[in-house]
C-alpha positions as CSV (number, residue, x, y, z in Angstrom):
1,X,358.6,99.9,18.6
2,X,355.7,102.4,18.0
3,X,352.4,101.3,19.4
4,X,349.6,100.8,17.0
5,X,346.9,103.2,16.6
6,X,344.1,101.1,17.2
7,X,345.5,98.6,19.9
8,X,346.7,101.7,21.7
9,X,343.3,102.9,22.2
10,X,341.9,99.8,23.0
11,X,344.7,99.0,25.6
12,X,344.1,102.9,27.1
13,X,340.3,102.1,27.3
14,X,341.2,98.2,28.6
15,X,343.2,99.2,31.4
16,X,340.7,102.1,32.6
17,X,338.6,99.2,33.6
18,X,340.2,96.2,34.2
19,X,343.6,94.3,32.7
20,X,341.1,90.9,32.5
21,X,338.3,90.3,30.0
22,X,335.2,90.5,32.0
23,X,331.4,89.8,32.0
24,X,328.9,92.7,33.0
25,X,326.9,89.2,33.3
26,X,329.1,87.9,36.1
27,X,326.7,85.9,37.5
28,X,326.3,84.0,34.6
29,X,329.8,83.1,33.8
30,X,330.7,81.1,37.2
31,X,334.2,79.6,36.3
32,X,335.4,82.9,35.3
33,X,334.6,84.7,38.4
34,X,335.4,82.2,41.1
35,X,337.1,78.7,40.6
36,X,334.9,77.7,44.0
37,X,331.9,77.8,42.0
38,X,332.7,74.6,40.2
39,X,330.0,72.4,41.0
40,X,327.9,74.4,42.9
41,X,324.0,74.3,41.6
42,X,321.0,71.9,42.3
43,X,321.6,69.7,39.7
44,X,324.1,66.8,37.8
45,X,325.3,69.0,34.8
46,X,325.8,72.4,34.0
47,X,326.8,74.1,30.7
48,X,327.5,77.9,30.6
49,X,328.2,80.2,27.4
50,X,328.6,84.3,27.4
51,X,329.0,86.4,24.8
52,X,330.3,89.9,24.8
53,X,330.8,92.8,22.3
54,X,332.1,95.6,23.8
55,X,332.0,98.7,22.3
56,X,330.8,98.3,19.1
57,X,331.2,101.3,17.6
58,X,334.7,101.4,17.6
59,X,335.5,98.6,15.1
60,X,335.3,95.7,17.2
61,X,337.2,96.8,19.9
62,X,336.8,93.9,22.0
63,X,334.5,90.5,21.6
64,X,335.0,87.6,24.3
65,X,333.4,84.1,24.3
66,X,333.6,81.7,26.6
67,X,331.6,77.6,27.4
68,X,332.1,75.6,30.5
69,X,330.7,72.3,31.5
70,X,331.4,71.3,35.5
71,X,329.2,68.3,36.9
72,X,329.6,66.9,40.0
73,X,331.8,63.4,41.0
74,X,331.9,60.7,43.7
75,X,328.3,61.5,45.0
76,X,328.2,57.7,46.2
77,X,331.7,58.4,48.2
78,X,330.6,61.5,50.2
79,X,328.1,62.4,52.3
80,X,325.3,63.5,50.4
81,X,325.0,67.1,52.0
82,X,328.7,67.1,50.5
83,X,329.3,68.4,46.4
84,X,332.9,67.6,44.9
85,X,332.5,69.3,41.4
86,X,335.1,69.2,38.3
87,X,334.6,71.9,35.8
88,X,336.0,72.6,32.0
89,X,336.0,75.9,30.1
90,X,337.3,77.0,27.1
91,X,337.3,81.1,27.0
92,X,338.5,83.5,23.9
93,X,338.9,87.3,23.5
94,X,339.9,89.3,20.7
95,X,340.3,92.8,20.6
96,X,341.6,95.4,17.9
97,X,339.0,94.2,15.4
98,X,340.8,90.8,15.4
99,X,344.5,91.8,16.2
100,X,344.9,90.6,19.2
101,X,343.5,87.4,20.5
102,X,343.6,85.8,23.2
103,X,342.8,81.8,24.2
104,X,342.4,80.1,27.3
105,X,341.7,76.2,28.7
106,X,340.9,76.0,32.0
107,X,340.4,72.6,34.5
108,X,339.0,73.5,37.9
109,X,337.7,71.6,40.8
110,X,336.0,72.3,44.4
111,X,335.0,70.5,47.0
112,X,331.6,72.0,49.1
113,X,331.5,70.6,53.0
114,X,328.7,71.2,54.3
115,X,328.9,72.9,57.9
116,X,325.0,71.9,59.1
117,X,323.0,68.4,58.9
118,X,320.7,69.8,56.7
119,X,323.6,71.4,54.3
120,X,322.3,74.7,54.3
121,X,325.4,75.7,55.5
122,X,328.1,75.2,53.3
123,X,331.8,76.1,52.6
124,X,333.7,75.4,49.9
125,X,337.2,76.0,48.0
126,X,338.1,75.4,44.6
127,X,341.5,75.5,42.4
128,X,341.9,76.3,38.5
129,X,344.6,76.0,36.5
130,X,344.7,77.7,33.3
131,X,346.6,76.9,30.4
132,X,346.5,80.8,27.9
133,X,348.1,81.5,24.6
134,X,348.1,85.3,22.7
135,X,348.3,86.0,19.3
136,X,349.3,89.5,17.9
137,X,348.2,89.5,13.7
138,X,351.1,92.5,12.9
139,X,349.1,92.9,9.7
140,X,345.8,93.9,11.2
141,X,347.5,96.9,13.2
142,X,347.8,100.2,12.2
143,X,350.9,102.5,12.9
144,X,351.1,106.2,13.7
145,X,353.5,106.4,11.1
146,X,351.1,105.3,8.7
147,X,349.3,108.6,9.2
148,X,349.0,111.5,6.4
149,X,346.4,114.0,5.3
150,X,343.8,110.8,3.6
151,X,344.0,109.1,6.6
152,X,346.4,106.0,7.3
153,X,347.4,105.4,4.1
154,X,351.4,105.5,4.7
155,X,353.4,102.4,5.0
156,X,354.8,101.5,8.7
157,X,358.6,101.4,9.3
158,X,357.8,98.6,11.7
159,X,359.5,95.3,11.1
160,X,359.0,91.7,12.8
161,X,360.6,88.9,12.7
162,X,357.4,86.7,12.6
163,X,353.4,88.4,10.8
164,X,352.3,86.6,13.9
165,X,353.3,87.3,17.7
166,X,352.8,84.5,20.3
167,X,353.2,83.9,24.1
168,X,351.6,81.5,26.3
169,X,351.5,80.6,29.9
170,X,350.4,78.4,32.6
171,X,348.5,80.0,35.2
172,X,346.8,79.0,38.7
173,X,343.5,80.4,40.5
174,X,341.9,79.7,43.8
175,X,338.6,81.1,45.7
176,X,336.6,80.4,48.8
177,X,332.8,80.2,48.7
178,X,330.4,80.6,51.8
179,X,326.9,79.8,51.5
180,X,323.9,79.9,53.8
181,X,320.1,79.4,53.7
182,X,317.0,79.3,56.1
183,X,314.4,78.0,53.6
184,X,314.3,75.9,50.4
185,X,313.2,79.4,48.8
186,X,316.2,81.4,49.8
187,X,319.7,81.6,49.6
188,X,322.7,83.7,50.4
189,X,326.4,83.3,49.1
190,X,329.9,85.7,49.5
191,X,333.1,84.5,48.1
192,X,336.6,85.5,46.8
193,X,339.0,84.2,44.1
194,X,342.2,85.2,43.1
195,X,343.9,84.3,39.4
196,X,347.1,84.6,38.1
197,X,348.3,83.7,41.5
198,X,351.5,82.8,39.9
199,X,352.0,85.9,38.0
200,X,352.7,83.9,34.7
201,X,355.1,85.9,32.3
202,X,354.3,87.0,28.2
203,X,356.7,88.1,26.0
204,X,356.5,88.6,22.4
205,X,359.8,89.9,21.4
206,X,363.3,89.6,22.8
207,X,363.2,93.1,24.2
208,X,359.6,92.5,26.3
209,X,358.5,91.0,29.0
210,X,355.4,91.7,30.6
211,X,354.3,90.1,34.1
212,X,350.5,89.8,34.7
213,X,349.2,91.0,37.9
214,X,346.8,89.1,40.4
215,X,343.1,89.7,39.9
216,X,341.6,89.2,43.5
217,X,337.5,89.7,43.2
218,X,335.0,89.6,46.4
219,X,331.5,89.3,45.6
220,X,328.3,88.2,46.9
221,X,324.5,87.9,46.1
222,X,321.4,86.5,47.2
223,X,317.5,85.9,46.9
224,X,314.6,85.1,48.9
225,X,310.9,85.6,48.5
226,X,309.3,89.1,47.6
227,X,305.9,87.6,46.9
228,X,303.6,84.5,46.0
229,X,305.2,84.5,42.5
230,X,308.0,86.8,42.9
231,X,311.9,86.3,44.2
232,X,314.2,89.5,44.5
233,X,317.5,88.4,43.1
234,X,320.5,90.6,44.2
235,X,324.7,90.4,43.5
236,X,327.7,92.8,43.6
237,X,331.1,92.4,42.7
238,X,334.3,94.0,43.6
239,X,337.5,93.7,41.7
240,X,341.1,94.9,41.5
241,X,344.4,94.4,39.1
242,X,347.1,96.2,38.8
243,X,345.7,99.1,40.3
244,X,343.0,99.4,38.5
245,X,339.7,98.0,39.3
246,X,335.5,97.7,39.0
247,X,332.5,98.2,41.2
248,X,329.1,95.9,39.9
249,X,325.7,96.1,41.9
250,X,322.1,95.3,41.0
251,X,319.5,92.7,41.1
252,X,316.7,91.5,39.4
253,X,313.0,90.6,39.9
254,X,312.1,86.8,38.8
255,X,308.1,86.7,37.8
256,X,307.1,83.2,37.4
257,X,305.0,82.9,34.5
258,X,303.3,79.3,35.1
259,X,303.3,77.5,39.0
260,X,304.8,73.8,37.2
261,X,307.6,72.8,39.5
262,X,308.9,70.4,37.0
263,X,309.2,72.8,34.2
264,X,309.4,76.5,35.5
265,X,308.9,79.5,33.7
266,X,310.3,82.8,34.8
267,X,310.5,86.0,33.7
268,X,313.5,87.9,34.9
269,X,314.1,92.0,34.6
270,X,316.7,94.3,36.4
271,X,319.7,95.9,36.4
272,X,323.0,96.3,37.6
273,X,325.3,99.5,37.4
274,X,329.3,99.3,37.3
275,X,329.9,102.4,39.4
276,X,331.2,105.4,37.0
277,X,331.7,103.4,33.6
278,X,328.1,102.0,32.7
279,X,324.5,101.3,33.8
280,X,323.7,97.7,32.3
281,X,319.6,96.6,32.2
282,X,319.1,93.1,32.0
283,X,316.0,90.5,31.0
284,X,316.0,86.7,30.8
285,X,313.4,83.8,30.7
286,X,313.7,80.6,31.9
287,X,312.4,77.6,30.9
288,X,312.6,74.2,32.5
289,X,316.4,74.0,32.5
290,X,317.3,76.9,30.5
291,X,318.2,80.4,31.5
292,X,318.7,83.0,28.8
293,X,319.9,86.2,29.7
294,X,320.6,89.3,27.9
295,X,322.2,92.5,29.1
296,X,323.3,96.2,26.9
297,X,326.1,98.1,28.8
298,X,325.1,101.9,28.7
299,X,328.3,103.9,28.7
300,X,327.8,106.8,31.7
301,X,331.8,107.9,31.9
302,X,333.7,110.1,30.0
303,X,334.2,107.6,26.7
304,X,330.4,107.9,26.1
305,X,331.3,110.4,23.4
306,X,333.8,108.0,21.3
307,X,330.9,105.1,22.0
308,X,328.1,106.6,21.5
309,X,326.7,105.9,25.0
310,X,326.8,102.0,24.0
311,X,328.9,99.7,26.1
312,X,328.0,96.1,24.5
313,X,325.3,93.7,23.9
314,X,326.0,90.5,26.2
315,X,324.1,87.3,26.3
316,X,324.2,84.4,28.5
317,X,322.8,80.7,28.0
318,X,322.9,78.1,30.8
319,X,321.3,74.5,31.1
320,X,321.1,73.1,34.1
321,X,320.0,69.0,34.1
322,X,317.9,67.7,37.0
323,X,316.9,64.5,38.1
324,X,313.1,64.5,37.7
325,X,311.1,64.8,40.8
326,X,314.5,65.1,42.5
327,X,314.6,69.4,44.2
328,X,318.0,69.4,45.6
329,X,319.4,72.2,48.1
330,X,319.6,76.0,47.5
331,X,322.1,77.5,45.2
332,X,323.4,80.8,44.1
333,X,321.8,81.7,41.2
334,X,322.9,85.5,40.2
């Protein structure tokens, strides 16, 4: 089978980063980058949401979604230095200006021991297991054979049994997460996760089978006091598939706006850099127990030409519920 124009460019471009959908916003998007995450932040409930377009000038090459919700469980059974967290996400991604889509349900847990009496010491694990399913439109794609001197206008020679291609899989992740602070204004974390530890199989037609690689990702991050009113904020990420693989490092300064404990609010501005594809600024406010964050990729490699020098528009929402009057122990943050 030929491949289609458009999904062969965006697979070319795909794989020269990562075989994954991923987050410049990795910070943001805990459950995707590290299953040990799950229930780790000073608080009872969390919900997440990211949104990516990527690329946009190439006919919506590639747009991912995703919404979690973990919370924390048996907090009357454990010590209370202790966290056992359960976490939900649902996560989408559909690239070749709707072609191809993919759709994922995840269930993760971790459990957080703490390795101090205070808990500012902690070390935690946490599993995931992913249930995915791809869909392939075959009337969306465009052939090479469809090619003439007005453009695609010719009609494909390509047959399927079915307009719409499907596969799914079960899959299982798994990550470690070290945390440490000194103060009730710092924090330090470094962790690594692994998914598609199973190296679940797809296939589409009788003649393919494809198996999906491992993605293992280290990464760690940090802040601590720069000021009466400022925190440095720093994180990098290091990740690897299939040979190919991503560098992310930056940071952000937080500005607090108004000295209310109760309801914070904080400016944030930065930016991180994914070495050799893209320099990515970022801002976000938070207020009370909302963090909005927005970040533009700004295409530095070799497809700046095709993109115009714009790697996506990303934003990230995340609610955190607290007890009132209740500050619990550091967290990572970014």
């Amino acid at each position: 089978m030929r491949v289609p124009f458009l999904l062969m460019f965006v697979l070319f471009a795909g794989n020269c980063i990562a075989q994954d959908p991923h987050f410049s916003q990795f910070y943001s998007s805990p459950l995707t980058l590290n299953p040990a995450f799950t229930g780790e932040f000073d608080g009872t409930v969390r919900f997440a949401a990211n949104y990516r377009n990527q690329w946009p000038t190439i006919n919506r090459a590639y747009e991912t979604g995703t919404a979690s919700v973990d919370f924390q469980i048996l907090k009357n059974k454990i010590p209370a230095t202790d966290t056992w967290g359960l976490g939900f996400m649902g996560y989408t991604d559909k690239s070749a200006n709707g072609a191809v889509a993919f759709n994922y349900f995840s269930v993760s847990t971790a459990f957080h021991k703490a390795l101090d009496e205070d808990g500012y010491q902690r070390l935690g694990a946490g599993f995931q297991a992913t249930y995915s399913n791809m869909l392939i439109n075959t009337s969306k794609l465009t052939f090479e054979d469809q090619l003439t001197p007005l453009g695609f206008t010719g009609v494909t020679s390509e047959t399927f049994n079915n307009s719409t291609l499907k596969s799914s899989y079960l899959d299982v992740n798994a990550g470690i997460l070290y945390t440490q602070s000194w103060t009730d204004k710092d924090n330090f974390y470094a962790g690594v996760s692994v998914y598609h530890i199973t190296r679940p199989k797809q296939q589409f037609t009788s003649s393919s089978l494809y198996l999906i690689d491992p993605r293992a990702t280290f990464h760690a991050g940090g802040y601590f006091p720069a000021g009466e009113t400022t925190t440095l904020h720093l994180s990098a990420l290091y990740s690897t598939q299939a040979g190919a693989h991503e560098t992310v490092l930056g940071g952000a300064m937080e500005f607090a706006v108004t000295q209310d404990e109760e309801s914070p609010v904080n400016f944030y501005a930065g930016a991180w850099a994914r070495l050799g594809d893209a320099l990515i600024p970022y801002i976000g406010i938070e207020y009370d127990s909302f963090r909005i964050g927005t970040t533009y990729d700004i295409n530095t490699s070799s497809l700046k030409t095709a993109s115009e020098s714009r790697g996506g528009i990303e934003i990230s929402i995340i609610y955190i519920n607290r007890p009132s009057g209740n500050k619990g122990l550091p967290c990572p943050k970014f």
